[in-house]
C-alpha positions, 0 to 999 in steps of 0.5 A, a space after each residue: 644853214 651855218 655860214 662859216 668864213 675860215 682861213 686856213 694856212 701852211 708855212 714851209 711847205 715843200 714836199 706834198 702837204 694837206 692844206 685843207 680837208 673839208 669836215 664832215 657834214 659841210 660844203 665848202 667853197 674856196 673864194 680866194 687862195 695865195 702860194 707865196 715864194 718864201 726863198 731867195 729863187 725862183 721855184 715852181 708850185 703844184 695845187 691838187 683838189 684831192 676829191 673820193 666823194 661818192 656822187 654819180 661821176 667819178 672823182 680823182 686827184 686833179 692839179 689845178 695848176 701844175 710846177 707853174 713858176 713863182 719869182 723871189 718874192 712873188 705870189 701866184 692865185 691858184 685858183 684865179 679870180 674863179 671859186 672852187 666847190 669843195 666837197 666833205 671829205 676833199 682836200 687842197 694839198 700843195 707841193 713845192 720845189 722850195 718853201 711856200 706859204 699858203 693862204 685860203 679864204 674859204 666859206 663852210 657852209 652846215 646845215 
């Protein structure tokens, strides 16, 4: 098994953007993430787990956090001091009242 550390970023997002879809034949687990205000106010920010893989549960879009607020210069962790599990084919997308960056710290693991 291959252990990969990545990381991957979005600048300007606004509208809803896919930050990071898992690779085929991978799992991949977010360790950590920031969503930085890059504007001159206060705006809100949406992270989406983006999930159709075939498993015995049914899986759908979830917000793991929702327009939660961002102050000028400011940054939020989406996914807290948790970990998140990501499956092949799942994406992180992100949305915003007005233009974030984005950052996640991810490990790919393959067989």
């Amino acid at each position: 098994m291959a252990n990969t550390f990545k990381l991957k970023t979005k600048a300007g997002v606004t509208s809803l953007a896919d930050v990071y879809t898992v690779p085929s034949n991978t799992t991949a687990l977010i360790i950590g993430g920031y969503v930085g205000n890059t504007t001159t106010s206060g705006i809100n920010a949406t992270v989406t787990v983006s999930s159709d893989t075939s498993d015995t549960e049914t899986n759908a879009d979830v917000e793991i956090i929702t327009n939660a607020p961002i102050p000028v210069g400011g940054t939020i962790q989406p996914f807290g001091s948790g970990k998140q599990v990501l499956q092949t084919t799942d994406i992180v997308k992100v949305s915003a009242s007005g233009a974030v960056d984005v950052s996640l710290s991810i490990l790919e693991i393959t067989p």
